[in-house]
TIVEXMI-772488 format. One record per atom (N, C-alpha, C): residue number from 0; atom name; x, y, z. Coordinates in steps of 0.1 Angstrom, whole numbers, padded with zeros to 4 digits. Atoms other than C-alpha are relative to their C-alpha. Example, Ala and Ser with C-alpha at 12.3 -4.5 7.8 and 13.67 -1.06 7.14 Angstrom:
<atoms>
ATOM  num  atomo      x      y      z
ATOM    0      N   0009  -0012   0000
ATOM    0     CA   0123  -0045   0078
ATOM    0      C   0009   0012   0000
ATOM    1      N  -0009  -0011   0000
ATOM    1     CA   0137  -0011   0071
ATOM    1      C  -0008   0011   0008
</atoms>
This chain:
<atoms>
ATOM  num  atomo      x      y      z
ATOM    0      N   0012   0005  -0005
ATOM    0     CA  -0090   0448   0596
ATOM    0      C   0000  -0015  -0003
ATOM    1      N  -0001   0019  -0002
ATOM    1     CA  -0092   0405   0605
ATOM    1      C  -0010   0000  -0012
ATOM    2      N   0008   0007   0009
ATOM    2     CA  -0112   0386   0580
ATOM    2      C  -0013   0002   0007
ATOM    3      N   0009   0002  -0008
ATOM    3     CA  -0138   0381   0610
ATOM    3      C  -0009   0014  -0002
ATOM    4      N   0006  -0013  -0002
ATOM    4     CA  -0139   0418   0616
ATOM    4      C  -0010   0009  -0016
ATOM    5      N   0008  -0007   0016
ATOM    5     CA  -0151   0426   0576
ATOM    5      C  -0013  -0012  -0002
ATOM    6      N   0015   0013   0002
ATOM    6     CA  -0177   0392   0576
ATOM    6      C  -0012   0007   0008
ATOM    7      N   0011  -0007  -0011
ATOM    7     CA  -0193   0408   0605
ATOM    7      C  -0004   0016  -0005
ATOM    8      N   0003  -0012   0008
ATOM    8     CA  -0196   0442   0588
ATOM    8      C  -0009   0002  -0009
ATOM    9      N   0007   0004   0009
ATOM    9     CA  -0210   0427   0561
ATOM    9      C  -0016  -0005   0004
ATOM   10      N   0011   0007  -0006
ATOM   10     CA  -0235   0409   0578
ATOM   10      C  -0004   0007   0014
ATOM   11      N   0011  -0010  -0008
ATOM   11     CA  -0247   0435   0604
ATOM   11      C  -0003   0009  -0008
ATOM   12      N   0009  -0007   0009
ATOM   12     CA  -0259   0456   0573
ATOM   12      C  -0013  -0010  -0005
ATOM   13      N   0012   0010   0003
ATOM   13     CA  -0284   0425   0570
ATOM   13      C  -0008  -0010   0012
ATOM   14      N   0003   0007  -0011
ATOM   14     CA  -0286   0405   0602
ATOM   14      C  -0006   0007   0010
ATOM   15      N   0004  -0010  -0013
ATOM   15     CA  -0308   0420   0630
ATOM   15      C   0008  -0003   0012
ATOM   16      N  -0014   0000  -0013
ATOM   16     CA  -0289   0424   0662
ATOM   16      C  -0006  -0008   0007
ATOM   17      N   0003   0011  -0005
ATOM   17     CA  -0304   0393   0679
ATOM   17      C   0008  -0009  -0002
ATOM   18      N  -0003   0012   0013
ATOM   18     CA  -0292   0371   0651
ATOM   18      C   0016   0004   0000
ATOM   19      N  -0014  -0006   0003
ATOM   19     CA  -0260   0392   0646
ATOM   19      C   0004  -0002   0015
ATOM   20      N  -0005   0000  -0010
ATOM   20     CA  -0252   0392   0684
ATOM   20      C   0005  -0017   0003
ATOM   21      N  -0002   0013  -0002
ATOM   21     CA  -0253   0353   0687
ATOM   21      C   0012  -0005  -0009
ATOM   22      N  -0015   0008   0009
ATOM   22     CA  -0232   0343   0654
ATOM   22      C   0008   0010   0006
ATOM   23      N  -0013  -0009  -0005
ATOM   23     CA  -0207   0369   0672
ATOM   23      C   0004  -0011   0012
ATOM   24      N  -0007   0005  -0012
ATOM   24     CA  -0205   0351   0702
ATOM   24      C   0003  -0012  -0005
ATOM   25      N  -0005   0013   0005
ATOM   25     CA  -0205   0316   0685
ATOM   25      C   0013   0002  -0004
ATOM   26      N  -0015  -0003   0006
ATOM   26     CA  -0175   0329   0664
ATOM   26      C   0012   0003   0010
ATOM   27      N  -0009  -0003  -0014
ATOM   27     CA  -0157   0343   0695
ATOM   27      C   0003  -0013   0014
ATOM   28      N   0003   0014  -0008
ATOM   28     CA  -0169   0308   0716
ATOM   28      C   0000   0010   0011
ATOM   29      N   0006  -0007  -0012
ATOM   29     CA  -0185   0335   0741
ATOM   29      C  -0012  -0007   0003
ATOM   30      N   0005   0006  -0001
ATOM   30     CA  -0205   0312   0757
ATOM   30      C  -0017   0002   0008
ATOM   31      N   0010  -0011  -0010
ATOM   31     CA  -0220   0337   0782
ATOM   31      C  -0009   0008  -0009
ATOM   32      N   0006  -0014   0007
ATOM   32     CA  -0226   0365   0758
ATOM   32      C  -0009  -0007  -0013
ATOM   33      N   0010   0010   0010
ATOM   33     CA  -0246   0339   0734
ATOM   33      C  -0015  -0002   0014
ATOM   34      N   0015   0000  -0011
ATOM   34     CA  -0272   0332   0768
ATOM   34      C  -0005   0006  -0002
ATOM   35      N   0011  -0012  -0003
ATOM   35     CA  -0276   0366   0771
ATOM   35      C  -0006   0004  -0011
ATOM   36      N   0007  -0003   0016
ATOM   36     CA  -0289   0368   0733
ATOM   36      C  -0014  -0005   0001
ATOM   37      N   0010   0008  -0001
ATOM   37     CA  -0313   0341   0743
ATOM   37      C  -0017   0001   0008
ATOM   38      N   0012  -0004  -0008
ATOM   38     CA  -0351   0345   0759
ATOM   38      C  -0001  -0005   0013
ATOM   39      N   0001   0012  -0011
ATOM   39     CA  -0354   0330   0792
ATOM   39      C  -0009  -0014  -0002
ATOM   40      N   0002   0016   0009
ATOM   40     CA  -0380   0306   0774
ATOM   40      C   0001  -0005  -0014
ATOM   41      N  -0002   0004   0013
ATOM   41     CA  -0360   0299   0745
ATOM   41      C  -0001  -0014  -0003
ATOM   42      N  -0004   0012   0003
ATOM   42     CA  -0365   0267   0726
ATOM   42      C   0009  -0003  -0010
ATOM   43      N  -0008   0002   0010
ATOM   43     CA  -0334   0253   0707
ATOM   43      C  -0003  -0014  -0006
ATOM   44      N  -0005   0014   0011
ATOM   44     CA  -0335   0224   0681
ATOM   44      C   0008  -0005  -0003
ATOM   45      N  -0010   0011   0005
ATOM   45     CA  -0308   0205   0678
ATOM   45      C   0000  -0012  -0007
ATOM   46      N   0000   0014   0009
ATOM   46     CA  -0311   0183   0651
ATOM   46      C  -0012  -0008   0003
ATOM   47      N   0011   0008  -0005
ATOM   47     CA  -0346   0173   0666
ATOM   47      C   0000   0001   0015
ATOM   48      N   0003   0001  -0014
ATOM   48     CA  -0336   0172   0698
ATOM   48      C   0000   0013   0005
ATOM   49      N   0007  -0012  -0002
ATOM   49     CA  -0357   0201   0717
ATOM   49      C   0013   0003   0013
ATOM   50      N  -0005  -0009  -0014
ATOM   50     CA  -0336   0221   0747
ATOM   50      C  -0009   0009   0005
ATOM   51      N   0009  -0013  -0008
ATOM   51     CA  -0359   0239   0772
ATOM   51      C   0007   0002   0011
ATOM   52      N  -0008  -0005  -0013
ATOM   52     CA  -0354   0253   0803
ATOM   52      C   0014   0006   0008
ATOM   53      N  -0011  -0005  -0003
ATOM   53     CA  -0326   0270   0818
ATOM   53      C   0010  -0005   0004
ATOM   54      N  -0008   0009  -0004
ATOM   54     CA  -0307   0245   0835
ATOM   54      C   0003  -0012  -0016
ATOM   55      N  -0002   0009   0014
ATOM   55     CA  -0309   0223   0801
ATOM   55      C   0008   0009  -0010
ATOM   56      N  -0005  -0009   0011
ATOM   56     CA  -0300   0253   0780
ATOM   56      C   0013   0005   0003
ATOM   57      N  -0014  -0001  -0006
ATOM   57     CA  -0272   0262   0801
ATOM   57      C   0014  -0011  -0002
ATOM   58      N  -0006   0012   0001
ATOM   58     CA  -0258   0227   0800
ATOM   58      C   0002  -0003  -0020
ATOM   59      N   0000   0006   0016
ATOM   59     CA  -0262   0226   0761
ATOM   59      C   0010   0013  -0006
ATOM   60      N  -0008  -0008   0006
ATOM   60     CA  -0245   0259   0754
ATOM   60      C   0014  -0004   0009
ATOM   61      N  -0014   0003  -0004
ATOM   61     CA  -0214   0246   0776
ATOM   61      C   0007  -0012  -0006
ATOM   62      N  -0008   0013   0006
ATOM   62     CA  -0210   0216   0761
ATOM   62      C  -0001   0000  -0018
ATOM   63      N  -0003  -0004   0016
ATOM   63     CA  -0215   0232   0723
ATOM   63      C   0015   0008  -0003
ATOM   64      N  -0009  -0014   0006
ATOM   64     CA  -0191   0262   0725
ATOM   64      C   0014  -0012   0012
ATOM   65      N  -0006   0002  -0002
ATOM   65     CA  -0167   0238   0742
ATOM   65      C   0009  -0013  -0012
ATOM   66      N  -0006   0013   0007
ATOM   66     CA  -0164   0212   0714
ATOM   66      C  -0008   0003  -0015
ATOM   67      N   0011  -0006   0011
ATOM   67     CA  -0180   0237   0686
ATOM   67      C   0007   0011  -0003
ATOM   68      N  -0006  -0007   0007
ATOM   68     CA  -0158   0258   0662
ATOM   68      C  -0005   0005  -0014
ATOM   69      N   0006   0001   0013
ATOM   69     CA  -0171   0276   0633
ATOM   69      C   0009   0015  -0006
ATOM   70      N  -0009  -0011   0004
ATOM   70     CA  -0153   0304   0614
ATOM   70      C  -0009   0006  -0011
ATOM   71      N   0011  -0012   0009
ATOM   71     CA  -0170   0335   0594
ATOM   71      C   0002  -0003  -0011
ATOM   72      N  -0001  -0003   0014
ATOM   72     CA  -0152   0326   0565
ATOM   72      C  -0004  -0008  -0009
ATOM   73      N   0009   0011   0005
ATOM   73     CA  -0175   0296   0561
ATOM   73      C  -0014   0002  -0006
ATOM   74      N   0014  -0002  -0001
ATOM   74     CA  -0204   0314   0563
ATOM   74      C  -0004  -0002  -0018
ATOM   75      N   0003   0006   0015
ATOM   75     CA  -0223   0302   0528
ATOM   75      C  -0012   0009  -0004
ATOM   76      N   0007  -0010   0002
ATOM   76     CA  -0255   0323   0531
ATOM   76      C  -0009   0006   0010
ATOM   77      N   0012  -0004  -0011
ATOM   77     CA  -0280   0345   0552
ATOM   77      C  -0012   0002  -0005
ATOM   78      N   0011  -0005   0006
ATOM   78     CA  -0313   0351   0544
ATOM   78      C  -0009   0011   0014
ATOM   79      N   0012   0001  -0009
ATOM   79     CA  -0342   0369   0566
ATOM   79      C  -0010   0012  -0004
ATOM   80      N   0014  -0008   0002
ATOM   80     CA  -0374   0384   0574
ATOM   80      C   0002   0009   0012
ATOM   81      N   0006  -0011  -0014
ATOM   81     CA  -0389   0408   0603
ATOM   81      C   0006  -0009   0011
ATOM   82      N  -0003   0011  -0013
ATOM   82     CA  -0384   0377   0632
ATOM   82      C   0004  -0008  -0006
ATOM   83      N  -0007   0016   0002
ATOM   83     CA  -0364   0352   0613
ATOM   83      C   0015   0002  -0007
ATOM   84      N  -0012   0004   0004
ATOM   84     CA  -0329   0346   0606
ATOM   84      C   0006  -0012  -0007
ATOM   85      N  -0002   0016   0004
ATOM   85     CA  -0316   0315   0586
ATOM   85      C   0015   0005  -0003
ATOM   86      N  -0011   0000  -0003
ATOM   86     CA  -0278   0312   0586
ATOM   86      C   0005  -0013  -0007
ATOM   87      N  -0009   0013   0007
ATOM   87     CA  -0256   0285   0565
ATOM   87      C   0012   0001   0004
ATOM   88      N  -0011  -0002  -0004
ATOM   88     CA  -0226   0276   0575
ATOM   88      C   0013  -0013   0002
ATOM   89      N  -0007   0012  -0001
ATOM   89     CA  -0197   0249   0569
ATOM   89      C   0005   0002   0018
ATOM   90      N  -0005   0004  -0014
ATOM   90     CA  -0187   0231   0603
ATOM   90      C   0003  -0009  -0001
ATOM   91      N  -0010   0010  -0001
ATOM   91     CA  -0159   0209   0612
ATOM   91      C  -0007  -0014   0010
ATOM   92      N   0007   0014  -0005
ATOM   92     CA  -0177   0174   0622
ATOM   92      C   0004  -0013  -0002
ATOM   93      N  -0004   0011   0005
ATOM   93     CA  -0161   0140   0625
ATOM   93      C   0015   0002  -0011
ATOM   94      N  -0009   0003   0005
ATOM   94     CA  -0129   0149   0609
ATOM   94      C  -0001   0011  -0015
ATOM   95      N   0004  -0008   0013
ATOM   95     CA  -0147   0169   0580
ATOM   95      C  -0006   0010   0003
ATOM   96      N   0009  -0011  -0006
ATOM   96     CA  -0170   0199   0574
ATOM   96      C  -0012  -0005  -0008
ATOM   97      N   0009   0003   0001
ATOM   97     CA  -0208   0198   0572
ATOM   97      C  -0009   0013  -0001
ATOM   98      N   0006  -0011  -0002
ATOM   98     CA  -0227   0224   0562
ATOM   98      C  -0014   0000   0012
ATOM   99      N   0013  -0002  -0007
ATOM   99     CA  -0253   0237   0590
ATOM   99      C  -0008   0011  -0001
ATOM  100      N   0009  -0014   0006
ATOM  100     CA  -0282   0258   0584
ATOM  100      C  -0007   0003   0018
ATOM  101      N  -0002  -0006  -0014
ATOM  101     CA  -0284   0280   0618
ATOM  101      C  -0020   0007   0001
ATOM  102      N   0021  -0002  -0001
ATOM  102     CA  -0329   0290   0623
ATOM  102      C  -0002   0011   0008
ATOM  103      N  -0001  -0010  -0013
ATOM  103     CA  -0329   0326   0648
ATOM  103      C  -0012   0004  -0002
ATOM  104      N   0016  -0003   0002
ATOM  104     CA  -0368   0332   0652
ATOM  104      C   0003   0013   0014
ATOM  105      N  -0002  -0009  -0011
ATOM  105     CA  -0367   0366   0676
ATOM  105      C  -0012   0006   0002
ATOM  106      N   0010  -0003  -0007
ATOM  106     CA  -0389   0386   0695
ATOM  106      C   0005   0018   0001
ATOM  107      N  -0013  -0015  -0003
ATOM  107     CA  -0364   0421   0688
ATOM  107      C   0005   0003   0005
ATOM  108      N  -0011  -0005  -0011
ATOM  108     CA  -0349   0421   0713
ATOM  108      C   0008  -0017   0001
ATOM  109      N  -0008   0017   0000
ATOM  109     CA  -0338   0377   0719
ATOM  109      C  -0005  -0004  -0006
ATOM  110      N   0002   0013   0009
ATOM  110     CA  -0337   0348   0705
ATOM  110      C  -0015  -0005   0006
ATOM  111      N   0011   0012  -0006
ATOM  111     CA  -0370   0328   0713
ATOM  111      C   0001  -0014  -0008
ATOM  112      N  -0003   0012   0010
ATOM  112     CA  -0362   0298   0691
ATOM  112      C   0013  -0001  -0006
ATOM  113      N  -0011   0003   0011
ATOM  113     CA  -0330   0285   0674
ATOM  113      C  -0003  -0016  -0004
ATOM  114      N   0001   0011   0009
ATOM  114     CA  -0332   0256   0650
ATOM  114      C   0013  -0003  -0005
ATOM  115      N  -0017   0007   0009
ATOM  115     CA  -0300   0237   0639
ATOM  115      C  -0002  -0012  -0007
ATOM  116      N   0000   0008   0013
ATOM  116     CA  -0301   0217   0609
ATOM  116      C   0009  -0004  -0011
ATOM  117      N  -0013  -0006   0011
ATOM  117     CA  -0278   0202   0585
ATOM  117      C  -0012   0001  -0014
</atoms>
């Protein structure tokens, strides 16, 4: 069993399958199968900057998962509640890594919110 395949093990005995379906796709750089995690009016945060709408959201997930690597065996901690996910996680930025703290607010079924924060 990969490194990936036992992280993810770990963390779908804690992560709700909204939250767990997305860091799957990020880890995999499924770019598609991360949308379909998403609400149709999801808002993402990016460091402040809001993403709405579908055409915006589409364009932001092709140009993350194209120039956006993160590996399970970074992951630093998870926390959550009923609708919230919080996620830590080193990422390779500028040459280095930065820890990011990942925000999955759901609705149980999608994402309705993601927050990215370092």
């Amino acid at each position: 069993m990969s490194k990936e395949s036992k992280v993810i093990r770990i963390l779908s005995q804690t992560v709700p399958g909204a939250a767990l379906r997305a860091v799957q796709a990020i880890i995999e750089r499924d770019s598609q199968a991360f949308r379909d995690c998403l609400h149709a009016d999801v808002v993402i945060d990016d460091g402040g900057q809001l993403v709405t709408g579908a055409d915006a959201v589409n364009g932001w997930c092709l140009e993350q998962f194209q120039r956006t690597v993160v590996a399970l065996s970074d992951v630093l901690f998870v926390s959550e509640s009923p609708s919230r996910t919080a996620m830590r996680a080193r990422m390779p930025v500028d040459g280095g890594e930065t820890p990011i703290t990942f925000t999955f607010d759901d609705d149980g079924v999608r994402i309705v919110r993601l927050q990215i924060s370092a």
